[in-house]
FIKOLZA-1660 file (N, C-alpha, C; in steps of 0.1 Angstrom, whole numbers, plus 5000, padded with zeros to 4 digits):
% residues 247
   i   px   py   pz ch aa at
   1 5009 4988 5000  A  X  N
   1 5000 5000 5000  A  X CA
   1 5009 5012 5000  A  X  C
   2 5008 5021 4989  A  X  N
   2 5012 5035 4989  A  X CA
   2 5006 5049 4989  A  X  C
   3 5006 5062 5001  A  X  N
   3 5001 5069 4996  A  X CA
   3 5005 5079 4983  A  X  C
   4 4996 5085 4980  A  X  N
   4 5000 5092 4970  A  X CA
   4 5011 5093 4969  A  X  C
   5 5019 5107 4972  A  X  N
   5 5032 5111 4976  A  X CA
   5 5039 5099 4977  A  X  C
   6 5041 5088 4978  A  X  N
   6 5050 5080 4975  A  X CA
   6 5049 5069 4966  A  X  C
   7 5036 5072 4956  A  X  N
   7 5035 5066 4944  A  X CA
   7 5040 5076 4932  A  X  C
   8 5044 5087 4939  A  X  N
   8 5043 5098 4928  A  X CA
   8 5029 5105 4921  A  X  C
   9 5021 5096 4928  A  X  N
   9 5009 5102 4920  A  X CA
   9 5005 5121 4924  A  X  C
  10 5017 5123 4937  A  X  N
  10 5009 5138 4945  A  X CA
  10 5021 5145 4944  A  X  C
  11 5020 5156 4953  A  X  N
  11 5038 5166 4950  A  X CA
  11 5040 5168 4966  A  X  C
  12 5050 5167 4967  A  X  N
  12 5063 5162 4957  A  X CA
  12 5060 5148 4955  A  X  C
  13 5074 5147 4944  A  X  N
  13 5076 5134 4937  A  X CA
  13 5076 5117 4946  A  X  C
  14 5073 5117 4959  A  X  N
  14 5076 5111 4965  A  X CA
  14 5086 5096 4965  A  X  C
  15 5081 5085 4964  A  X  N
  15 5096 5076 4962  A  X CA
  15 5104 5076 4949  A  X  C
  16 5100 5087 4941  A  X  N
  16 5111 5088 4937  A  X CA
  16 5121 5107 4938  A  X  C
  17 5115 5110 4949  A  X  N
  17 5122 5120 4954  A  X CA
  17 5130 5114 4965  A  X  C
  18 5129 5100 4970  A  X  N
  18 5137 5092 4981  A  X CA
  18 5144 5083 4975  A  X  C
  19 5145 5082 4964  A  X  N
  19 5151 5070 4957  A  X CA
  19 5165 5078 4948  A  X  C
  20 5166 5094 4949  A  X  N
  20 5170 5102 4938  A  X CA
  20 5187 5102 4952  A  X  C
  21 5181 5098 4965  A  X  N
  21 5190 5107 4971  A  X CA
  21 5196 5091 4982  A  X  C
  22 5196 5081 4976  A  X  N
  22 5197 5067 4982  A  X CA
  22 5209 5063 4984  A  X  C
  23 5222 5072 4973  A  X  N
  23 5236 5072 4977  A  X CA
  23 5243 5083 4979  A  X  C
  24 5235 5090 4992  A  X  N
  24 5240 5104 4996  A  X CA
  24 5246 5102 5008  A  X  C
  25 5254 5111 5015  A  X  N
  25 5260 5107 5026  A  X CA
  25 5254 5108 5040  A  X  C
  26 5253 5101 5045  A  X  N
  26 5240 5090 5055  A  X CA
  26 5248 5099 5074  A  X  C
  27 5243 5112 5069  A  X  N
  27 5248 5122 5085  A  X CA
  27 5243 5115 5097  A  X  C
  28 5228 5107 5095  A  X  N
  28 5226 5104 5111  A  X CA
  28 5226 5084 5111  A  X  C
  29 5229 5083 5123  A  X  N
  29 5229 5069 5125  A  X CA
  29 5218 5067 5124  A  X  C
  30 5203 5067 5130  A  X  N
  30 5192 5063 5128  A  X CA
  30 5178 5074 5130  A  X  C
  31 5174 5074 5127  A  X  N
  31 5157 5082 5124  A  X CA
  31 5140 5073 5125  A  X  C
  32 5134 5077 5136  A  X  N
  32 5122 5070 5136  A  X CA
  32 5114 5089 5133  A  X  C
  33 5107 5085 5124  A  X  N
  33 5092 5097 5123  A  X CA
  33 5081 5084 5135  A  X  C
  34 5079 5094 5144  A  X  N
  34 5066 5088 5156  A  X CA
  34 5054 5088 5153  A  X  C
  35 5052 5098 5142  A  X  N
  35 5034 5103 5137  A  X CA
  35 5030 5106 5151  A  X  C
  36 5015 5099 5148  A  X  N
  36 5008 5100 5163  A  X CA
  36 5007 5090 5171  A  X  C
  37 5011 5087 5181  A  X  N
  37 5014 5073 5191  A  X CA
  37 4994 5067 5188  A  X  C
  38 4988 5077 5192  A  X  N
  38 4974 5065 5193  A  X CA
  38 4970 5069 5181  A  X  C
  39 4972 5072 5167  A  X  N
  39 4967 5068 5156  A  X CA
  39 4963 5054 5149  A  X  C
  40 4975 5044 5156  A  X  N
  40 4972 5028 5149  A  X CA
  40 4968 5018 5161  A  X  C
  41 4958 5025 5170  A  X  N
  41 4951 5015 5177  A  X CA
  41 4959 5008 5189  A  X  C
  42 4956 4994 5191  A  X  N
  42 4965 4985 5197  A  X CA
  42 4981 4983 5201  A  X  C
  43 4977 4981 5187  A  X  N
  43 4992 4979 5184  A  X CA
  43 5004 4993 5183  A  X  C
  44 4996 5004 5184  A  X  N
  44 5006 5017 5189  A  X CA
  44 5016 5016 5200  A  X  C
  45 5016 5010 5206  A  X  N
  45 5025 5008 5218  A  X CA
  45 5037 5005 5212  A  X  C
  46 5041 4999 5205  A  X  N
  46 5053 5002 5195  A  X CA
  46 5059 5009 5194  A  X  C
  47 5051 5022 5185  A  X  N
  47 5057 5030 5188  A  X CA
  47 5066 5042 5195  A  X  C
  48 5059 5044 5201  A  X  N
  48 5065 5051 5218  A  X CA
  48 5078 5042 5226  A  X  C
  49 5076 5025 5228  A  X  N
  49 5088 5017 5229  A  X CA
  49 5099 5022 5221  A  X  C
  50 5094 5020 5209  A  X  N
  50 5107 5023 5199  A  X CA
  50 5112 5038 5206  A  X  C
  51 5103 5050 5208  A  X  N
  51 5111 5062 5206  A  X CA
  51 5116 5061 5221  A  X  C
  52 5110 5058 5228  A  X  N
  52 5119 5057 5242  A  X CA
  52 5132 5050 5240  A  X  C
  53 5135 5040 5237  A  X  N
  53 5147 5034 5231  A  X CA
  53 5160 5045 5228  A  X  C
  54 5152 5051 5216  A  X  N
  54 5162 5058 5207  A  X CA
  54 5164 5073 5215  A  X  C
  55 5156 5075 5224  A  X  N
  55 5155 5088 5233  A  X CA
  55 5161 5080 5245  A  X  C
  56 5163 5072 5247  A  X  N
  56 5171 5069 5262  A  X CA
  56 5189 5072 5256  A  X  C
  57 5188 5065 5242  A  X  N
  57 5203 5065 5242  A  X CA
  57 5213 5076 5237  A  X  C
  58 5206 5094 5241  A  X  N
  58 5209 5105 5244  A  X CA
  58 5222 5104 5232  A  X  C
  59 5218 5103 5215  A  X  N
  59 5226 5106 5212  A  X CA
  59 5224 5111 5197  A  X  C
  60 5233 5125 5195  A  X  N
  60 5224 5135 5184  A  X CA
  60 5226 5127 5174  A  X  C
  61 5236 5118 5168  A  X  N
  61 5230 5109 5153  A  X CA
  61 5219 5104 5157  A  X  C
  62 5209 5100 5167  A  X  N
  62 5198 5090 5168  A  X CA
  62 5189 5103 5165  A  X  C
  63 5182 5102 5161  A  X  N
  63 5167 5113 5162  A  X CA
  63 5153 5106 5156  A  X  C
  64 5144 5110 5171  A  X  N
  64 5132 5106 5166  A  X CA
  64 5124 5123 5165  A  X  C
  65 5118 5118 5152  A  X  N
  65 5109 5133 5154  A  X CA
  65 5094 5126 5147  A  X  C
  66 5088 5141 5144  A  X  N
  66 5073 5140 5146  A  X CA
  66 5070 5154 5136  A  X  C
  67 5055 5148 5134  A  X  N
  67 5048 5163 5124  A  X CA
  67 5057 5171 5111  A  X  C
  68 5065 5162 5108  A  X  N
  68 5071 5167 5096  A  X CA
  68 5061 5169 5083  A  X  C
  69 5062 5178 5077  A  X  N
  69 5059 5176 5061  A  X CA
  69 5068 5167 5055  A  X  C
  70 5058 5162 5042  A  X  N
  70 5067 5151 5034  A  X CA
  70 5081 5159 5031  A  X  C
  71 5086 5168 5022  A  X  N
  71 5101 5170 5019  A  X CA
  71 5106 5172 5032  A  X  C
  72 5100 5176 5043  A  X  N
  72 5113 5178 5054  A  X CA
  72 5115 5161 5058  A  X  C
  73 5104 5154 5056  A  X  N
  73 5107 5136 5066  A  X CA
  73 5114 5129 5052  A  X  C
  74 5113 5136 5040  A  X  N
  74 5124 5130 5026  A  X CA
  74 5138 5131 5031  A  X  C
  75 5138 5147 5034  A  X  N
  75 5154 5154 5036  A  X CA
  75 5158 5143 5051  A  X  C
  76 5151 5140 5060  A  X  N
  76 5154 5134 5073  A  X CA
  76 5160 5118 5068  A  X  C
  77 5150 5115 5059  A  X  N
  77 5151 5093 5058  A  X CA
  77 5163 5096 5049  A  X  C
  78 5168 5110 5039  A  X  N
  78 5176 5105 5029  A  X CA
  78 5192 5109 5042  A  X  C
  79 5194 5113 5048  A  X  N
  79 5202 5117 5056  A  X CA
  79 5206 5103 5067  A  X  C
  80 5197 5094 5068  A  X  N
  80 5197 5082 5082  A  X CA
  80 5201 5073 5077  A  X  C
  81 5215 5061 5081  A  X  N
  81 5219 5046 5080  A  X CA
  81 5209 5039 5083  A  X  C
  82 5198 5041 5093  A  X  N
  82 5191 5033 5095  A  X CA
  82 5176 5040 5096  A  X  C
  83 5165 5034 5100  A  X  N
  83 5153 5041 5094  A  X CA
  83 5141 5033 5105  A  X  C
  84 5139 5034 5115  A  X  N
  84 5129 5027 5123  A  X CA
  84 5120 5030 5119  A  X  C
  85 5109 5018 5117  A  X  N
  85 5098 5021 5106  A  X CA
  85 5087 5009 5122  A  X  C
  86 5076 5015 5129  A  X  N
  86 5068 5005 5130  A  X CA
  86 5055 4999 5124  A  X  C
  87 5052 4994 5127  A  X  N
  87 5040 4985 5125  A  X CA
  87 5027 4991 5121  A  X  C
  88 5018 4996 5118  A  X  N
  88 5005 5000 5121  A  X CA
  88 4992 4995 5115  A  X  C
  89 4988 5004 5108  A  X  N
  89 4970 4992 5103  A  X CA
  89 4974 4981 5096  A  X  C
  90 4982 4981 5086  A  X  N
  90 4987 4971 5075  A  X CA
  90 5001 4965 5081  A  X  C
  91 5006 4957 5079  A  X  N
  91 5016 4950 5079  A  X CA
  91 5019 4943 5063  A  X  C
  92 5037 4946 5063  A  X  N
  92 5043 4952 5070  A  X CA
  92 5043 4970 5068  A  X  C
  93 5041 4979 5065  A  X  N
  93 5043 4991 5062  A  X CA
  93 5045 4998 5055  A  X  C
  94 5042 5011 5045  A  X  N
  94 5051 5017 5033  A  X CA
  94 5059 5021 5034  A  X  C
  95 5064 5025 5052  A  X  N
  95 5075 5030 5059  A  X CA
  95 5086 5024 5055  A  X  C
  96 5082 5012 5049  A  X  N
  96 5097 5001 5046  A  X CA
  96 5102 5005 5032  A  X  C
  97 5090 5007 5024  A  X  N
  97 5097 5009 5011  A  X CA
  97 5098 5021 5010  A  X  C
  98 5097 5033 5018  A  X  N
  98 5104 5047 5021  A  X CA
  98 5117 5046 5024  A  X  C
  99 5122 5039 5033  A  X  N
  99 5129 5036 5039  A  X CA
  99 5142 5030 5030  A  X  C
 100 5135 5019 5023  A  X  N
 100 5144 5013 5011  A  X CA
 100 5148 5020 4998  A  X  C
 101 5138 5033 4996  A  X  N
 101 5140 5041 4983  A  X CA
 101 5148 5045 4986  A  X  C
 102 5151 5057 4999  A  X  N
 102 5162 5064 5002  A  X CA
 102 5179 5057 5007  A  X  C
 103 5176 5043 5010  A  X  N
 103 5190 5037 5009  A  X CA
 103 5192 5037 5025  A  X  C
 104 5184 5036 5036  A  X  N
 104 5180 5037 5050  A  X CA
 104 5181 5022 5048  A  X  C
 105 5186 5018 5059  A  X  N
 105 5182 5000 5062  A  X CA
 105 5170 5004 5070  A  X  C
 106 5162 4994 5072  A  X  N
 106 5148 4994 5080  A  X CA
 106 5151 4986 5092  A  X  C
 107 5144 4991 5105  A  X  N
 107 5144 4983 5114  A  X CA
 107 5131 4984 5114  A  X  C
 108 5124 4972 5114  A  X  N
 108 5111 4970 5114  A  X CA
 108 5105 4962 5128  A  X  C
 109 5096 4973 5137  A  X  N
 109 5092 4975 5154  A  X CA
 109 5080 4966 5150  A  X  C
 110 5080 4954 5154  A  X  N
 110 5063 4949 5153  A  X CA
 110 5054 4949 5160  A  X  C
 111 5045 4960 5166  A  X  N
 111 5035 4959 5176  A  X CA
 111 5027 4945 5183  A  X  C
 112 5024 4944 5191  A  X  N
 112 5015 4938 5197  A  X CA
 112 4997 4933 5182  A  X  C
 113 4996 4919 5178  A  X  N
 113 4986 4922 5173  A  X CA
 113 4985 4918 5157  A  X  C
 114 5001 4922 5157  A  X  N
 114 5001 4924 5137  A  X CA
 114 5018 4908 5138  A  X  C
 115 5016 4901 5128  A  X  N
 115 5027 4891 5127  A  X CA
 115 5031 4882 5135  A  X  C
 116 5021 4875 5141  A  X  N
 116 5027 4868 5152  A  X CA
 116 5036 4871 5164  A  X  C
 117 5036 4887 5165  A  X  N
 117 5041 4891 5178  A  X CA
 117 5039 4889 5186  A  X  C
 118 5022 4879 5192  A  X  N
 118 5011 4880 5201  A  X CA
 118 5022 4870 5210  A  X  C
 119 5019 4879 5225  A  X  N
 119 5022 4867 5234  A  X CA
 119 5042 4867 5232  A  X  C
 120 5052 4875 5226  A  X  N
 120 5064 4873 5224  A  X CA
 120 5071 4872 5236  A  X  C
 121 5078 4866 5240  A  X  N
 121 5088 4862 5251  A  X CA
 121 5095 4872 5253  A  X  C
 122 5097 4883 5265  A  X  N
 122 5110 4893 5268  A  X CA
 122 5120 4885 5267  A  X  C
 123 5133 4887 5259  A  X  N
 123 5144 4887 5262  A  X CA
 123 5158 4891 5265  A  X  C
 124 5161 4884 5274  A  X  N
 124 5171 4894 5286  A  X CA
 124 5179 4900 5272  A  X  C
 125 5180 4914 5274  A  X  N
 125 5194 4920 5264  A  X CA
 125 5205 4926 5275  A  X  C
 126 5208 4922 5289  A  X  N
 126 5216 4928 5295  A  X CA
 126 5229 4918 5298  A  X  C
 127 5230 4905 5289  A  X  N
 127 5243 4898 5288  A  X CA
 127 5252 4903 5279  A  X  C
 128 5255 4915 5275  A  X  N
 128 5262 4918 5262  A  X CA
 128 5259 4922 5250  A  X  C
 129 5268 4930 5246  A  X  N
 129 5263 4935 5231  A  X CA
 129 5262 4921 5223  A  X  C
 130 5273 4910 5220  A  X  N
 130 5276 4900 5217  A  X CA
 130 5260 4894 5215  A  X  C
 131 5256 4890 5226  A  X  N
 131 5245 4885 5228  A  X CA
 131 5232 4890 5225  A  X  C
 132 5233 4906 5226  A  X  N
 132 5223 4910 5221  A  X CA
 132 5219 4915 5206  A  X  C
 133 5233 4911 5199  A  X  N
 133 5231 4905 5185  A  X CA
 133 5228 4892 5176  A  X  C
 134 5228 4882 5189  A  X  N
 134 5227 4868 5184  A  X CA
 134 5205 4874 5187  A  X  C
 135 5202 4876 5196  A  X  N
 135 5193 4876 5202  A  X CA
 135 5185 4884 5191  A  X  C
 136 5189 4895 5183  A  X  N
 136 5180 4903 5174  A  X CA
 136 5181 4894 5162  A  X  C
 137 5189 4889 5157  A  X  N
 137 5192 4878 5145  A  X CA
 137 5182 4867 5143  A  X  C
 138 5175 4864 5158  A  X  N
 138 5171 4852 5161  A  X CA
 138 5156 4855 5158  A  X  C
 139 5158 4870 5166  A  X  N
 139 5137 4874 5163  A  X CA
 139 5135 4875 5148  A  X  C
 140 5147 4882 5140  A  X  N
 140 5141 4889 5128  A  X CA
 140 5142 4873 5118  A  X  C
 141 5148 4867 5120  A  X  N
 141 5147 4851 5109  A  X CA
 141 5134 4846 5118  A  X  C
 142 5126 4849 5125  A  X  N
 142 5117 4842 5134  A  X CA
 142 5107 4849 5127  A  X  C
 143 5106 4865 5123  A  X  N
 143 5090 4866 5118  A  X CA
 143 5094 4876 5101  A  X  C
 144 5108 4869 5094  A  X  N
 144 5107 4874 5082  A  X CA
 144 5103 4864 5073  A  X  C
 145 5094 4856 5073  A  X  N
 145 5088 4846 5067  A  X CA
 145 5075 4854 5065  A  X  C
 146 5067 4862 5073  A  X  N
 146 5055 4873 5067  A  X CA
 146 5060 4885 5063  A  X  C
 147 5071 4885 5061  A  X  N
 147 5074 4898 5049  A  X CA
 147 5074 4896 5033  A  X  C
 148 5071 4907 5027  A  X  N
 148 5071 4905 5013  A  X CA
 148 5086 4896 5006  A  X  C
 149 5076 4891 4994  A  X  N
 149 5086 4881 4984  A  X CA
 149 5095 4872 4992  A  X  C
 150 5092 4870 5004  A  X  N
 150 5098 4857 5012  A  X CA
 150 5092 4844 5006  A  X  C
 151 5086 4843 4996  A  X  N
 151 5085 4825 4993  A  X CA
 151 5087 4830 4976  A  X  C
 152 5100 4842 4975  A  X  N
 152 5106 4842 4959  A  X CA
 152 5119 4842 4965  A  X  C
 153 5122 4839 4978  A  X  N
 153 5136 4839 4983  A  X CA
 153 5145 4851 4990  A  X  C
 154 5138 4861 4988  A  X  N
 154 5142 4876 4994  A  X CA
 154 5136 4871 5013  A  X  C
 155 5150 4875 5016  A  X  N
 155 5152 4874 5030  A  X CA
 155 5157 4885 5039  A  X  C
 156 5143 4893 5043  A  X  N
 156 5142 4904 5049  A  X CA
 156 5160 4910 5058  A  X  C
 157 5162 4900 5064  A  X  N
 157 5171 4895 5075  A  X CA
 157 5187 4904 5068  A  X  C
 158 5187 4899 5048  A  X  N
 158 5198 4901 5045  A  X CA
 158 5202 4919 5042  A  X  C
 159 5193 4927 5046  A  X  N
 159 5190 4939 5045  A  X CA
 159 5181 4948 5057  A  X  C
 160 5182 4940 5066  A  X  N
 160 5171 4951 5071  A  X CA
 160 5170 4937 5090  A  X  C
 161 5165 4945 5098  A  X  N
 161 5159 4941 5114  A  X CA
 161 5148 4936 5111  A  X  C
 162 5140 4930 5123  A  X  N
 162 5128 4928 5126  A  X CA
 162 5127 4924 5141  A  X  C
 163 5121 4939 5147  A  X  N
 163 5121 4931 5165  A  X CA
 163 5104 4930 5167  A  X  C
 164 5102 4924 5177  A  X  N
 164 5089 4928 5184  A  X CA
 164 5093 4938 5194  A  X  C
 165 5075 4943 5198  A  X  N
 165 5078 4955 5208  A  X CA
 165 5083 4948 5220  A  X  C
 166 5081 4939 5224  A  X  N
 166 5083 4930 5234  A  X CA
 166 5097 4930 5237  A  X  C
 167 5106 4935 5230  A  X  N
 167 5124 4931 5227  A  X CA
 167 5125 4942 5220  A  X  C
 168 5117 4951 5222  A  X  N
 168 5124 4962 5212  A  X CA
 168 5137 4971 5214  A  X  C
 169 5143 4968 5230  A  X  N
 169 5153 4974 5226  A  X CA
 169 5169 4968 5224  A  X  C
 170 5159 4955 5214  A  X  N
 170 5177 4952 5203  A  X CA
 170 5173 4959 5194  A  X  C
 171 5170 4973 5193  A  X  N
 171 5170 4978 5181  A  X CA
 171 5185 4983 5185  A  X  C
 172 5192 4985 5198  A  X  N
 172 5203 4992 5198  A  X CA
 172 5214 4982 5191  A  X  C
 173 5208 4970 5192  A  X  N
 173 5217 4956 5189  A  X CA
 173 5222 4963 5173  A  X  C
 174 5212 4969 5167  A  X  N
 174 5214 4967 5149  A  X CA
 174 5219 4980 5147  A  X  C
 175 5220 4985 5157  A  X  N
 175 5224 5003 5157  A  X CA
 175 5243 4995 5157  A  X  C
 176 5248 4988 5164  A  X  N
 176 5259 4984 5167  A  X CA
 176 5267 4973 5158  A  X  C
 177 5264 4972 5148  A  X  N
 177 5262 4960 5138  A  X CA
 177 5276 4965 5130  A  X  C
 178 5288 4959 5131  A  X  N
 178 5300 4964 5123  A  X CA
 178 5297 4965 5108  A  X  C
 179 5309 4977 5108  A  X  N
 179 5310 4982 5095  A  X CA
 179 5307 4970 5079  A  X  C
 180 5316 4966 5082  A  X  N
 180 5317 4953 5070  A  X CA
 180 5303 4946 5071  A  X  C
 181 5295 4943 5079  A  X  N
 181 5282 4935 5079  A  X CA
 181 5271 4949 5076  A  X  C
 182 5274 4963 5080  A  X  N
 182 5269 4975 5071  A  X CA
 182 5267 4972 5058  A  X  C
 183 5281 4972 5055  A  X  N
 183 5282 4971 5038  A  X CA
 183 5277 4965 5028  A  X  C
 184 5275 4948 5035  A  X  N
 184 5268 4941 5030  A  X CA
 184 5255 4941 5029  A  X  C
 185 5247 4948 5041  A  X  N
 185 5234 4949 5040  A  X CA
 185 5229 4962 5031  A  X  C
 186 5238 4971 5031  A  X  N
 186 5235 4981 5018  A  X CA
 186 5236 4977 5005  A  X  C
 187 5242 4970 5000  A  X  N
 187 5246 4962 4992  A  X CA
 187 5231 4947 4982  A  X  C
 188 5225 4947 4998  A  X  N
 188 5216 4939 4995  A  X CA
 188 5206 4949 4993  A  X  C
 189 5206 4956 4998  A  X  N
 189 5191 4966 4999  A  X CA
 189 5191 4971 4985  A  X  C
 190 5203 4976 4974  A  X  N
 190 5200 4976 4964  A  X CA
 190 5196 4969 4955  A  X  C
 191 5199 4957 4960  A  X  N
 191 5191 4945 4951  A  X CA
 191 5178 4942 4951  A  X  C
 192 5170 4948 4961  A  X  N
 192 5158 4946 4961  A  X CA
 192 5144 4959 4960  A  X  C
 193 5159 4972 4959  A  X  N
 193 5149 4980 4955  A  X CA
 193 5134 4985 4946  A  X  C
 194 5138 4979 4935  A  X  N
 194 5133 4980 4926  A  X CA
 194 5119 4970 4931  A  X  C
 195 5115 4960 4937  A  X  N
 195 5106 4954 4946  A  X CA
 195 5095 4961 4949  A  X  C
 196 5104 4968 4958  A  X  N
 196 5092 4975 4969  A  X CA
 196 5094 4990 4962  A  X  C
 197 5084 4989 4951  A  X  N
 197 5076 5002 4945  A  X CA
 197 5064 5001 4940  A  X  C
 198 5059 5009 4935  A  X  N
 198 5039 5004 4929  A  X CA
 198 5040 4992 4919  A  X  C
 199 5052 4995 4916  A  X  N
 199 5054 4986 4903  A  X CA
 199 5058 4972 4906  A  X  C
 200 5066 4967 4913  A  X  N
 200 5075 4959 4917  A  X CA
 200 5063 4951 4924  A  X  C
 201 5052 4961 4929  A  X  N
 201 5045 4951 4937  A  X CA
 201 5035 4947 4934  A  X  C
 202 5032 4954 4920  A  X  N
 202 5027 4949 4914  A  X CA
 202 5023 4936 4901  A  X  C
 203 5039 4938 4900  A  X  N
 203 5041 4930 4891  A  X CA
 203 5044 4912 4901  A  X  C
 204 5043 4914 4913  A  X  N
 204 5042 4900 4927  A  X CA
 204 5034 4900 4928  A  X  C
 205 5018 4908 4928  A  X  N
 205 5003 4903 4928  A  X CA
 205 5003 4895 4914  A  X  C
 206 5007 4905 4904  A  X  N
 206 5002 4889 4890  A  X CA
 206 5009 4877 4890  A  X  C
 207 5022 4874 4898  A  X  N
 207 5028 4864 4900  A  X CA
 207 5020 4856 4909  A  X  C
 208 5018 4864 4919  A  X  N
 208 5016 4850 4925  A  X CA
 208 4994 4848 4920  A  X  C
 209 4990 4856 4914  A  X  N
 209 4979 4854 4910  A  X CA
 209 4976 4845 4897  A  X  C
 210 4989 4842 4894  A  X  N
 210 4988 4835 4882  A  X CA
 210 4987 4820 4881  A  X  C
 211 4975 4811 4875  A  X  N
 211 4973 4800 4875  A  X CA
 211 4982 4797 4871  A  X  C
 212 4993 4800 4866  A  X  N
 212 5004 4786 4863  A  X CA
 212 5011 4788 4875  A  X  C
 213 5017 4796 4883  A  X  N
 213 5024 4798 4897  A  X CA
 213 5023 4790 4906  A  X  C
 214 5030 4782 4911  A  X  N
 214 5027 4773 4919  A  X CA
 214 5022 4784 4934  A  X  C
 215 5013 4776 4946  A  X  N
 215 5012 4781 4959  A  X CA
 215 5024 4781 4965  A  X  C
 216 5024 4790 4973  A  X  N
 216 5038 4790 4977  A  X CA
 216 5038 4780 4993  A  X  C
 217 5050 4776 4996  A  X  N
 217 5052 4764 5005  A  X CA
 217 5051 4775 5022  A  X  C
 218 5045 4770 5027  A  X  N
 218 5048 4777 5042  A  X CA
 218 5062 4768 5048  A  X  C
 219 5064 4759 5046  A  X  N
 219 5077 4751 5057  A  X CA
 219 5085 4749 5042  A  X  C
 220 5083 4753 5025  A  X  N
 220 5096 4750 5020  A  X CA
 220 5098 4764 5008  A  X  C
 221 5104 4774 5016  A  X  N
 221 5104 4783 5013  A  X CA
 221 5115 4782 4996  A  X  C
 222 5115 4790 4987  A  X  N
 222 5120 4791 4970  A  X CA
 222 5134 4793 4978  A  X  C
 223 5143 4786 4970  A  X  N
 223 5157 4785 4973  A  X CA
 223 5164 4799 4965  A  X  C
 224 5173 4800 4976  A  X  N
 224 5181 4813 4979  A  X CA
 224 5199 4812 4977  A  X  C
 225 5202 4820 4981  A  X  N
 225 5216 4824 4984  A  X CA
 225 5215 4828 4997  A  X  C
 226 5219 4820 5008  A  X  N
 226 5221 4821 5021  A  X CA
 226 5232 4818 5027  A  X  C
 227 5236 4824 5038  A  X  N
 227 5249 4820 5046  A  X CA
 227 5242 4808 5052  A  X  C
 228 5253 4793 5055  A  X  N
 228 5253 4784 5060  A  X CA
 228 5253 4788 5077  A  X  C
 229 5245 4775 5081  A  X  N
 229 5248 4781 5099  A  X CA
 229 5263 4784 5108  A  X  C
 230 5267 4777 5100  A  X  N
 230 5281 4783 5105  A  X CA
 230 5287 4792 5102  A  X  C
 231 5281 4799 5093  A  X  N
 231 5287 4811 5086  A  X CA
 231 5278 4823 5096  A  X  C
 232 5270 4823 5096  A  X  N
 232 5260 4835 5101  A  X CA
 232 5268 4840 5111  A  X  C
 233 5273 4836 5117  A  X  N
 233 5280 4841 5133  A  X CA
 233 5292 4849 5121  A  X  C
 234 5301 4848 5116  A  X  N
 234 5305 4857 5110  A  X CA
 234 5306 4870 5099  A  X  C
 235 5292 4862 5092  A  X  N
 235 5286 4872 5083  A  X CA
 235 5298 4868 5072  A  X  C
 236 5302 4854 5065  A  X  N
 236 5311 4850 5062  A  X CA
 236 5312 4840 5056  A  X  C
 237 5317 4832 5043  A  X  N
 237 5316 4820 5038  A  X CA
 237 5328 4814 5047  A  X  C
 238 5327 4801 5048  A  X  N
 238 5336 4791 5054  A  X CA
 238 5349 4791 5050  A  X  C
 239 5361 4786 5055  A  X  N
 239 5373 4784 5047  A  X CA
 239 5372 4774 5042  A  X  C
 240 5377 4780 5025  A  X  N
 240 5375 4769 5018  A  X CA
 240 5368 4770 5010  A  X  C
 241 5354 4777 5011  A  X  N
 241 5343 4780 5003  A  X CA
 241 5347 4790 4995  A  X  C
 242 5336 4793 4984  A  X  N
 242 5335 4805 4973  A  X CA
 242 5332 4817 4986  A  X  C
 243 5340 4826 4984  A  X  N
 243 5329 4839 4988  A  X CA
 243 5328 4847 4984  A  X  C
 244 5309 4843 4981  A  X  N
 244 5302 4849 4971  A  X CA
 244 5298 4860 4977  A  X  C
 245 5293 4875 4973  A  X  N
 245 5289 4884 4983  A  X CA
 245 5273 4886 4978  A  X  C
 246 5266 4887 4989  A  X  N
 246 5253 4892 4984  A  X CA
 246 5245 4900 4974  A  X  C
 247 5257 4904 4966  A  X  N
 247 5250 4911 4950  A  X CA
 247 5254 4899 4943  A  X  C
% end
């Protein structure tokens, strides 16, 4: 779902006024726009977790703001490495493909209600950063199986977070994610740009609406290019192996 302004159908040019500026230089570490905390019901509580988070960790590259007009929240997402996007009526959000025009990784906050969040287990994040990277790794391969084009093999995980509110603050976990595992996820995010636009998503409704398309498998997801389990702790092919990079 897109509004206007980011189908281009309204002014400004919207994702493609965010898509113009996707390899500019990236001033703040991360940016949440809050809107209005009780606009999306239930599942708002998300949001406010999220900006408490990013407002506890008292630090001017983090900024959450609010009440922007579209070119000033363009000029803000095209300026952020990272882009906290949560949850609200629809899952998962246009926030993501804002986020992905302008060249922002997404951390994607999942409210209470929407994606199998219901009921998610707190988990301790006060063993270590170490730990509280295995720990965010673990939620977002746990609910990027309901993200788009996951049964064409696009794996949220390789570009982008996914916490619940419940654990939301390993969002600091993906704020701390070394340079070289950066690189890579930028790297992926342009591969999938072209995806998440009117078009891209449109052209995945006649796919998968198409009588010759097979249904897609819930437990045997379309085969990918994945790091092996022993690789993932490195972000790294094995010795010995090809190392192939995610483009």
């Amino acid at each position: 779902l897109f509004h206007p302004e980011e189908s281009g159908t309204g002014n400004p040019d919207g994702l493609g006024a965010l898509s113009k500026c996707r390899h500019s230089k990236k001033s703040l570490l991360a940016l949440l726009a809050v809107g209005k905390y009780g606009h999306h019901g239930e599942h708002s509580n998300a949001r406010k977790l999220a900006a408490d988070v990013l407002n506890a960790m008292d630090d001017p590259e983090v900024r959450v703001v609010s009440g922007l007009s579209f070119s000033d929240y363009v000029a803000q997402t095209c300026s952020a490495r990272w882009a906290v996007v949560v949850s609200g009526t629809f899952t998962p959000t246009f926030s993501i493909s804002e986020a992905i025009q302008a060249g922002a990784l997404p951390i994607f906050v999942v409210g209470e209600g929407t994606m199998s969040a219901e009921g998610t287990p707190r988990m301790s994040t006060s063993l270590g950063s170490d730990m509280g990277r295995v720990l965010m790794e673990a939620e977002t391969r746990r609910l990027e199986s309901a993200m788009p084009f996951y049964d064409e093999g696009i794996r949220f995980s390789s570009f982008g977070v996914i916490v619940s509110a419940a654990n939301v603050s390993l969002i600091k976990a993906a704020l701390a994610l070394p340079p070289e595992r950066i690189e890579a996820m930028q790297a992926a995010l342009d591969g999938v740009r072209e995806r998440f636009t009117p078009q891209g998503t449109f052209d995945y409704m006649q796919r998968r609406m198409s009588a010759a398309s097979p249904r897609p498998s819930a437990t045997a997801p379309a085969a990918a290019w994945e790091l092996g389990p022993t690789a993932q702790a490195e972000w790294a092919c094995g010795a010995g192996q090809r190392n192939a990079r995610a483009s």
